[in-house]
C-alpha positions in Angstrom: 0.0 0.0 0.0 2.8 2.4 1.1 5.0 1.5 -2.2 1.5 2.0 -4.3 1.0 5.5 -2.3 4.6 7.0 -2.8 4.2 5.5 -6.5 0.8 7.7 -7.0 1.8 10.6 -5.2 2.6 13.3 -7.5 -1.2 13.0 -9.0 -3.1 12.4 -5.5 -1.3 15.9 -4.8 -2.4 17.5 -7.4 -6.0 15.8 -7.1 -5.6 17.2 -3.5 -5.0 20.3 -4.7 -7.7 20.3 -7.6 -10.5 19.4 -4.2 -9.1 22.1 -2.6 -9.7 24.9 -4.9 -12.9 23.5 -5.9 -14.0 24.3 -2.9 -12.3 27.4 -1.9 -12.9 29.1 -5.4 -15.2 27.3 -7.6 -14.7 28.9 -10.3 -11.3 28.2 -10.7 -11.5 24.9 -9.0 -13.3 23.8 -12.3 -10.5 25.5 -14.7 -7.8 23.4 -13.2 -9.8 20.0 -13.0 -10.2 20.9 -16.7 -6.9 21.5 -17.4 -5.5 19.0 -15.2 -8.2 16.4 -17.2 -6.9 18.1 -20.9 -3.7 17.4 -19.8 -4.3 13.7 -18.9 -6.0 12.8 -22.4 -2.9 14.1 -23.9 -0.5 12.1 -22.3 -2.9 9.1 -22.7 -3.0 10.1 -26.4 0.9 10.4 -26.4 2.4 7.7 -24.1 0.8 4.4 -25.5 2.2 4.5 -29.2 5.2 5.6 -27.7 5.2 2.6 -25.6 4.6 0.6 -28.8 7.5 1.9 -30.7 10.0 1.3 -27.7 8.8 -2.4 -27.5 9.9 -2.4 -31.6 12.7 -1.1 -30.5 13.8 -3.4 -28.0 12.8 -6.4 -29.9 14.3 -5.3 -33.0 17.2 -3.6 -32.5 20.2 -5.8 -31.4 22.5 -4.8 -28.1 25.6 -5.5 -29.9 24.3 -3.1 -32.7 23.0 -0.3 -30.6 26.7 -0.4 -29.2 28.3 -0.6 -32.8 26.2 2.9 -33.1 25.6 4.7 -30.3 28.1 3.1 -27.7 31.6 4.4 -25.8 33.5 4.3 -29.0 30.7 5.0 -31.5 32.4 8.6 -31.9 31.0 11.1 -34.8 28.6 8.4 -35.9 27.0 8.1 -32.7 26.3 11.8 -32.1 25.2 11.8 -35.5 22.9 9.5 -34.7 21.7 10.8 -31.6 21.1 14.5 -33.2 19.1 12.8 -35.9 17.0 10.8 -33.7 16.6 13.4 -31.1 15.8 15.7 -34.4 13.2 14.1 -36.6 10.9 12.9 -33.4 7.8 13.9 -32.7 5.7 15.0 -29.5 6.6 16.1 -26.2 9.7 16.5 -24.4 8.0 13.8 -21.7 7.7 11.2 -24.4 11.9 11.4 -25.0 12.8 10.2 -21.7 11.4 6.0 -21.8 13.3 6.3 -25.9 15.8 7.4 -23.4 16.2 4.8 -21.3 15.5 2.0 -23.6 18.4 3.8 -25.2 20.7 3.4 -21.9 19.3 -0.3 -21.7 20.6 -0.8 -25.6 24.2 0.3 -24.1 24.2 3.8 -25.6 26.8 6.1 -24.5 25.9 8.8 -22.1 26.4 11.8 -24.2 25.0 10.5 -27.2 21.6 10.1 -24.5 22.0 13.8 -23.9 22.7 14.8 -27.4 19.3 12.8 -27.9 17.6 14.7 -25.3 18.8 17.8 -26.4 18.2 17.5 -29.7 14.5 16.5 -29.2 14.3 19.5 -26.7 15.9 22.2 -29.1 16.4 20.8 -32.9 13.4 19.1 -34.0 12.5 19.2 -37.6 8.9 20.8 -37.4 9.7 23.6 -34.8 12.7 24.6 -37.4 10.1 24.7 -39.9 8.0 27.3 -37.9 10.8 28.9 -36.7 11.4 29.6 -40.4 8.3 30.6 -41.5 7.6 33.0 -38.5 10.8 34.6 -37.8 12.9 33.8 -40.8 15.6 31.7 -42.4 18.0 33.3 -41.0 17.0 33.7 -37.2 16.6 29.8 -38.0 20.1 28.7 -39.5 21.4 31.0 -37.0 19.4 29.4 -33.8 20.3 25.9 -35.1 24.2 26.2 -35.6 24.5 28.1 -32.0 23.0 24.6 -30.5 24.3 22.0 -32.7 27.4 22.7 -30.3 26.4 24.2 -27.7 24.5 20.7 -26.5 27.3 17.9 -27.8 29.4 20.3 -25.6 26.6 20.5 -22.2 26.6 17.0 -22.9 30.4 16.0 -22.6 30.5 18.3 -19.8 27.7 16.5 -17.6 29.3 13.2 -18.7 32.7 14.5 -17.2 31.5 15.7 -14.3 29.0 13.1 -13.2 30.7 10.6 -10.8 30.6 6.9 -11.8 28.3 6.0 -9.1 26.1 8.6 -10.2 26.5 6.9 -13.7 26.1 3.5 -12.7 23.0 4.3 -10.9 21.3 5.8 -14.2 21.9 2.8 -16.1 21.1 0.7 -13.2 17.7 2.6 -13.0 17.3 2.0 -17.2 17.3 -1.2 -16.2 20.8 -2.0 -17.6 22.9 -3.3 -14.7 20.5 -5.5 -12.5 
């Protein structure tokens, strides 16, 4: 019950909270049980094909071949993955974090996981688009090659200065060392 409870907490607070300002303010108790409710479909829209694609992924892809690409000695081509991936994906910045781990899990090197991250964050393909078309090609190319190096470089610094406890309990948490 206790595990179930701590598991569950984050939304009973915010159900909490959503009780409590329905009754203190009505009005805006029913706003944020709205919004807290629109906010639910969309991860429930969003999180199940991810799902889906990350059991592909883990069925399909070899360990020994996400290493060949993304591992400690995957170099240029790895980054070059990562930006891609990170790049051309789609939906929230939530849904990057499982691709994440399942990525740890594969034996991905850190970086390259926070090139991924970064890339999905700041680089992806339809927010360059509208960039573009609302503030210019210029303003985008501009935007673009600033992070390109900015995050390969936040990312080699976070790998350096992590401990390797800190490390090993990342990948333990992905689910890579049991």
């Amino acid at each position: 019950m206790k595990k179930t409870l701590k598991r569950y907490r984050v939304f009973l607070i915010i159900a909490a909270i959503n009780l409590g300002l329905l009754f203190l303010n009505p009005g805006i108790g029913v706003k944020s049980f709205k919004i807290s409710g629109d906010n639910l479909i969309e991860m429930l829209m969003v999180i199940p094909p991810i799902f889906i694609l990350l059991g592909l992924l883990d069925v399909w892809v070899q360990r020994e071949t996400m290493i060949k690409l993304m591992g400690e000695k995957s170099g240029f081509l790895g980054v070059t993955i990562a930006f891609l991936l990170g790049s051309a994906a789609a939906g929230p910045l939530y849904a990057a974090f499982p691709i994440a781990g399942v990525l740890l899990k594969k034996g991905s090197k850190f970086s390259n996981i926070l090139i991924f991250i970064g890339a999905w964050s700041t680089t992806k393909i339809p927010m360059l688009l509208f960039e573009a078309s609302s503030m210019g090609w210029k303003f985008m190319f501009t935007r673009f090659i600033i992070d390109m190096p900015l995050i390969v470089l936040i990312a080699y610094i976070i790998e350096k200065t992590i401990t390797s406890q800190e490390k090993e309990l990342i990948y333990e948490k992905a689910g890579m060392i049991e």
